[in-house]
N, C-alpha and C positions, 0 to 999 in steps of 0.2 A: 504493500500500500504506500509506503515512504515514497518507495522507488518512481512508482505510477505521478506522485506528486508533485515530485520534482522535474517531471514534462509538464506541456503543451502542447496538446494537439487538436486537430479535427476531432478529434472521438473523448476526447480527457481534457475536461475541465477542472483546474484546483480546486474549483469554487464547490466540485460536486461533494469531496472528502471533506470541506471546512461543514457541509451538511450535513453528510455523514454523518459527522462527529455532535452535530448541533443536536440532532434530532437522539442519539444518544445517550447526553449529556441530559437532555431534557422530559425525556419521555420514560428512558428505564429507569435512572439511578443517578439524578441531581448529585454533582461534585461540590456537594456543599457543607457545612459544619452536619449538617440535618440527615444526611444520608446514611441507609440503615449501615449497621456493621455486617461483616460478612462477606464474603464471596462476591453477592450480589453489585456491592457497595465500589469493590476493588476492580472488576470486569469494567466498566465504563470507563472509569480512573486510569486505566493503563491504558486502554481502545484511544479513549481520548487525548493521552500526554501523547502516544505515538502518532495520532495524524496531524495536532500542534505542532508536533517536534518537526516532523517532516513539510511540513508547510511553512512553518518559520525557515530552517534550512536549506529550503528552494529559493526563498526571500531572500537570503543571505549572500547565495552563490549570485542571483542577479543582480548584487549592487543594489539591493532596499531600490529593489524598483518594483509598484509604483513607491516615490519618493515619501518618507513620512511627512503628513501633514503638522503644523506645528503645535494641534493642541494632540495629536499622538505623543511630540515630542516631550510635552509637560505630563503627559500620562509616563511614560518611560522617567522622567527623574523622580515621579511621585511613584514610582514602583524603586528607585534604585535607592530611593529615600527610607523607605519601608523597609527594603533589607538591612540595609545598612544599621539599623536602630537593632538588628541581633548584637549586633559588638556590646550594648552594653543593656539588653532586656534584662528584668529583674527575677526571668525565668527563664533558662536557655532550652528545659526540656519542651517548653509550650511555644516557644519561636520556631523550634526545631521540627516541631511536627505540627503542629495544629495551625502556627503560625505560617511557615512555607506552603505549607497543604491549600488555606486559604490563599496566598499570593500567585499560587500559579494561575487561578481561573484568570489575571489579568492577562494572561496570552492570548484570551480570545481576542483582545481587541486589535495583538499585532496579526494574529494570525489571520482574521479578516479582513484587515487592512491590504495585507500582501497578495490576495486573491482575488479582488476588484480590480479588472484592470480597464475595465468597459463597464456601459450601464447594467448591460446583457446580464453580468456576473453581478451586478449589487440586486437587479427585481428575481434571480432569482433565491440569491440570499435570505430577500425579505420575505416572498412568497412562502418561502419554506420555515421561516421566521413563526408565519400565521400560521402556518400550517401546525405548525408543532401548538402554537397555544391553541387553537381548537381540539387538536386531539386532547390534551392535558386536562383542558375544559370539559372535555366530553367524558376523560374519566371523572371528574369531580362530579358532574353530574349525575352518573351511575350509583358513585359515592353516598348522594344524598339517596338512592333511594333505596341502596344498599351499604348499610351504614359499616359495614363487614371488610367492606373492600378498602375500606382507609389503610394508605400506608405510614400514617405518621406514626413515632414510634418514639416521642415526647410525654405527650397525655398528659400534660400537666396541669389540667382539669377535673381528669377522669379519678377515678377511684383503683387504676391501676388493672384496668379491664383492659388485657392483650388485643390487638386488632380494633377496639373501639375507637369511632371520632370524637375530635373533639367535644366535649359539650361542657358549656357553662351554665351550669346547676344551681347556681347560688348569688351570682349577681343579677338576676332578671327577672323581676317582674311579673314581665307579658311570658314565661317559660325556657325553658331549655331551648338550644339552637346546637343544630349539627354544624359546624364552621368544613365544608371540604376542603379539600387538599389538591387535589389532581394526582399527579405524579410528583408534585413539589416536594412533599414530605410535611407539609406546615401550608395553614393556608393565608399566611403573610407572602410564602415562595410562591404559593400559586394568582393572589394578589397582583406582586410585583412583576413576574411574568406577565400575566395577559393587560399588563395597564402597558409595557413597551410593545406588546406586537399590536392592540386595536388602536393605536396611537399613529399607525401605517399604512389603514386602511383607505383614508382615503385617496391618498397615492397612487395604491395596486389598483383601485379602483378604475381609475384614468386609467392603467398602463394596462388594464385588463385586454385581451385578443377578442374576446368575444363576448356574446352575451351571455353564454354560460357562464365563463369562470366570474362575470359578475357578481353572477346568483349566484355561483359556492363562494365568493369572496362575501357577500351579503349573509349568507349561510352561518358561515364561519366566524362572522363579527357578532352575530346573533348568540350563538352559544357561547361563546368568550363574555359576552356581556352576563347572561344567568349562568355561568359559572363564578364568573368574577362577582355577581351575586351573592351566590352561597357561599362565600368565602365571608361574609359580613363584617369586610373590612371596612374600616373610614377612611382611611387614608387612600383605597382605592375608590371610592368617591369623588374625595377631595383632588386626587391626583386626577382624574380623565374629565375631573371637572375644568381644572384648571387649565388641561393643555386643547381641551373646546375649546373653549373662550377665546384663548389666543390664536388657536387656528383660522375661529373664525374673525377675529377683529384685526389680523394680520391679512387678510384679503383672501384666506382659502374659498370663501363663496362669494356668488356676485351680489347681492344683496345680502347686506350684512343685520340691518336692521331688522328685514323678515327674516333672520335666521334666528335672531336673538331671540324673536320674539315668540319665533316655533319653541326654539329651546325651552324658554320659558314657561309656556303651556305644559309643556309635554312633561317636565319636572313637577309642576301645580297638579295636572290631570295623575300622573301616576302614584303618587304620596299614598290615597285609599289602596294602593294595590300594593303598598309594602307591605312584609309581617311587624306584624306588632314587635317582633323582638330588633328588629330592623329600625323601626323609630325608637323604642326606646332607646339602642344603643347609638341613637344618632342628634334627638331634637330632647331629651328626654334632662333635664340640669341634676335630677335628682340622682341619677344612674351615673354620673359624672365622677357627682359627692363619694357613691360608695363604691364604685366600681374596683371590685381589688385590685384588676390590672392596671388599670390606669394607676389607681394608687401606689401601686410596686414598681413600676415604669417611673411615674413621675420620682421617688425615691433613689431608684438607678441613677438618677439623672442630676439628683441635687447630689450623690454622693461622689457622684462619678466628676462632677464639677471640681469637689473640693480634693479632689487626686489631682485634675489639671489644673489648678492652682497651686500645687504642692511642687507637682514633676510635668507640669504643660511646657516647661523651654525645652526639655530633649526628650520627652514623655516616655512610657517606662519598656516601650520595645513592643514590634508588630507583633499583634496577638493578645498579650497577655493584658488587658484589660483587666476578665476575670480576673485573674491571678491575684490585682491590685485592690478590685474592689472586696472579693471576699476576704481579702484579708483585714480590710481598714472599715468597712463601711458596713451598715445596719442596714435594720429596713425588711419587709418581705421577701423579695427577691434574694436577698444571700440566703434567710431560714429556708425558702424555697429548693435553692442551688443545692445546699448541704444536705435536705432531704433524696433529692434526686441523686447524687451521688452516693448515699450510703445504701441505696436500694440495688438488689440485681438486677432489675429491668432495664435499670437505667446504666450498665454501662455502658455503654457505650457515649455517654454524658461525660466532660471534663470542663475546667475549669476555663479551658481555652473558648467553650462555645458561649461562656457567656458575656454579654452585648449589651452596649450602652442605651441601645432601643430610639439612638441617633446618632449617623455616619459620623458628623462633624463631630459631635462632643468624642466620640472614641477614637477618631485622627488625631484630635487635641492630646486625648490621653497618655494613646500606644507611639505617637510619630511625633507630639511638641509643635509647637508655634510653626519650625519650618512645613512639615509637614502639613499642617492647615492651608497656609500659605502656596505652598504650591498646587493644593487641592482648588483653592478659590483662583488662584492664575489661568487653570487649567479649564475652568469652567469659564471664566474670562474668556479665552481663546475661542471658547467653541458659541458663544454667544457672536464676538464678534466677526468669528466669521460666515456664520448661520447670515446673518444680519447683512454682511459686507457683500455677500455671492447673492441673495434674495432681491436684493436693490436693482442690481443687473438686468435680473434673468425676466422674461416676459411674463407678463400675468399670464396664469391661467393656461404655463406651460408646466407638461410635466416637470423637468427639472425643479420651476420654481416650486411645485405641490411639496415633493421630495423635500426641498430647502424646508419649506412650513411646517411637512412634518416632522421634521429634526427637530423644530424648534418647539414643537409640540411635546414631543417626547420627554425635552430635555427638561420641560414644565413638569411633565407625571415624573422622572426619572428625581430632579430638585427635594417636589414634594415629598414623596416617598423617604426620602433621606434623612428627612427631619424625623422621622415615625419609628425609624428602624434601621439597624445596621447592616450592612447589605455587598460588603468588600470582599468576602469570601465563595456569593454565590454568581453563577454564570452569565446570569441575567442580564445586571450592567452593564456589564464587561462588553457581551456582545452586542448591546446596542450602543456603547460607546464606539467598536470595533467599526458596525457599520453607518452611525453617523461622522466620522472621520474618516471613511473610505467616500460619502456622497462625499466630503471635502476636497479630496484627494483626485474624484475623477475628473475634470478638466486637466490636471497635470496629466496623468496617465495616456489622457488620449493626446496631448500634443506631443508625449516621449515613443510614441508610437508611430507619429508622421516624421 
């Protein structure tokens, strides 16, 4: 398979192995903290470092062509940043494994990069992109009617019933709520997934051949939406809420005001049709007050503060977060952690998985001031260039759809950040990979003439 990637031909495309691997990565055995242990866990993991490896490698022999764009290149010093901070982690076992383990998914985004060398090769990237969160979706949705089929294997909910979904028993009200999973493992992973791939649809839309692949790209958006439903997350709300709005107030449709104003109904009209457990956990202030996650979250987050106040100039080394907070800080969340570690179900549980339940605050923590710093450069970069290429480009041409919804994306992708920490799984990474590949194509096709 190396070998195969390291051509170019009529019949072998790189771009088809960078899917390979996508589809994966994402449908059997997510390479992320959350993945079960075992056999199962390790099979993807290796499948997937071998076609990275060999797709970065083919990238290497041609001279990093196509050329890295420059907000890849503030992704690569905020990756060489993050290593670097092993030299002096305050845990070298948890840099060593848990921490590197989370660092490699940032290959997706070189190894995507290096396999866009035409449009040809990024709509199929993306197609296949959707493609995977529908399938994932559609396991989550089986999930909810077979509540059996959950692969999460966290449960820290549950009462320690093997194969069970999630369910929150005791903050609610309106009742218990199955939260699915997909294939994610957690259904914050399956969340965060389908808010980057329906963030693209309307894109493939335009670039659609026919009127078929409409209606399965229509299809497809459709089940992504009531999967990403039964995930009853806010932040994925908040996130595909936010990068609407900008799609559309950035000139994605011709009329913006009756777009708004559709929006708006259609939000008004559908509210009776949510479950009860669904407002509560969303319009409901009293559910705020007592909600233990929020409460244990929010606690993470004041204590997790006062570590980067302590060690935020060189922060205490990638990874080990955990390591710092259960050792210093109180709160639900550590009695939680300590519980899960002392039980057998849980090992596969370690100190490394546990997250600040917000990127930036655990950049601050694990990587210090530079670290942040290059984080927020980074996203600088991709802003301005999102912005710089969209001025250009024609209304109402695909490229410029493509440009919008980068910048859509980058709106859900922001959001999300704030809610939860999210460096060690695939997700970002690859849609960092492929909005810095649409950046990259103009160079590509003029190093080809």
């Amino acid at each position: 398979m190396t070998a195969l990637a390291l051509t170019r031909t009529g019949s072998v495309r790189p771009a088809w192995f960078a899917i390979a691997a996508m589809l994966l990565v994402l449908l059997l055995s997510p390479v992320s903290q959350l993945a079960p242990a075992g056999a199962m866990g390790r099979v993807p993991m290796i499948a997937e470092a071998a076609v990275l490896g060999g797709l970065l490698l083919r990238w290497a022999l041609r001279g990093l062509r196509p050329f890295p764009t420059r907000p890849l290149l503030w992704i690569a010093l905020g990756v060489a940043q993050a290593t670097l901070t092993g030299l002096w982690a305050i845990d070298q076992r948890i840099f060593a494994t848990y921490g590197l383990r989370a660092l490699h998914a940032s290959l997706w985004t070189f190894a995507l990069c290096s396999v866009v060398e035409d449009r040809a090769d990024f709509l199929m990237l993306l197609r296949a992109f959707h493609g995977a969160g529908c399938l994932s979706a559609l396991v989550g949705i089986a999930q909810w009617l077979l509540p059996a089929l959950q692969v999460d294997f966290v449960k820290e909910n549950t009462s320690g019933n093997v194969g069970a979904a999630l369910i929150w028993e005791d903050e609610l009200g309106a009742g218990s709520i199955v939260r699915v999973t997909g294939t994610m493992a957690h259904p914050l992973g399956l969340a965060l997934l389908l808010s980057c791939t329906l963030c693209w649809t309307p894109a493939l839309l335009q670039a659609a051949r026919d009127r078929r692949e409409r209606l399965l790209l229509l299809a497809s958006a459709a089940v992504q939406l009531l999967g990403i439903s039964l995930t009853y997350s806010r932040m994925a709300v908040l996130a595909l809420g936010g990068a609407m709005l900008l799609y559309v107030l950035r000139g994605g449709v011709r009329h913006r005001g009756f777009a708004l104003a559709a929006l708006a109904c259609t939000a008004v009209a559908a509210l009776p049709l949510l479950p009860a457990t669904m407002v509560e956990r969303l319009f409901d202030p009293t559910h705020f007050a007592s909600s233990d996650s929020l409460i244990a979250r929010t606690e993470m987050q004041i204590y997790g503060a006062e570590i980067g106040m302590e060690r935020g100039f060189t922060g205490v080394g990638y990874g080990c977060y955990g390591v710092a907070y259960e050792a210093t800080a109180r709160g639900r969340y550590v009695e939680q952690t300590r519980w899960m570690l002392a039980r057998d179900e849980y090992s596969g549980y370690d100190l490394g998985d546990v997250g600040a339940h917000n990127t930036y605050l655990e950049i601050w923590v694990e990587q210090g001031v530079p670290g942040l710093l290059i984080v927020f450069g980074g996203i600088a970069s991709l802003i301005a260039g999102f912005v710089r290429r969209n001025r250009v480009l024609p209304r109402g041409s695909l490229d410029r759809n493509l440009g919008l919804c980068c910048e859509a994306g980058l709106v859900a992708l922001i959001s999300s950040t704030l809610v939860i920490h999210m460096q060690e799984a695939p997700m970002p990474w690859i849609w960092l990979g492929l909005a810095c590949a649409w950046l990259g194509l103009p160079r590509a096709a003029a190093m080809r003439q």
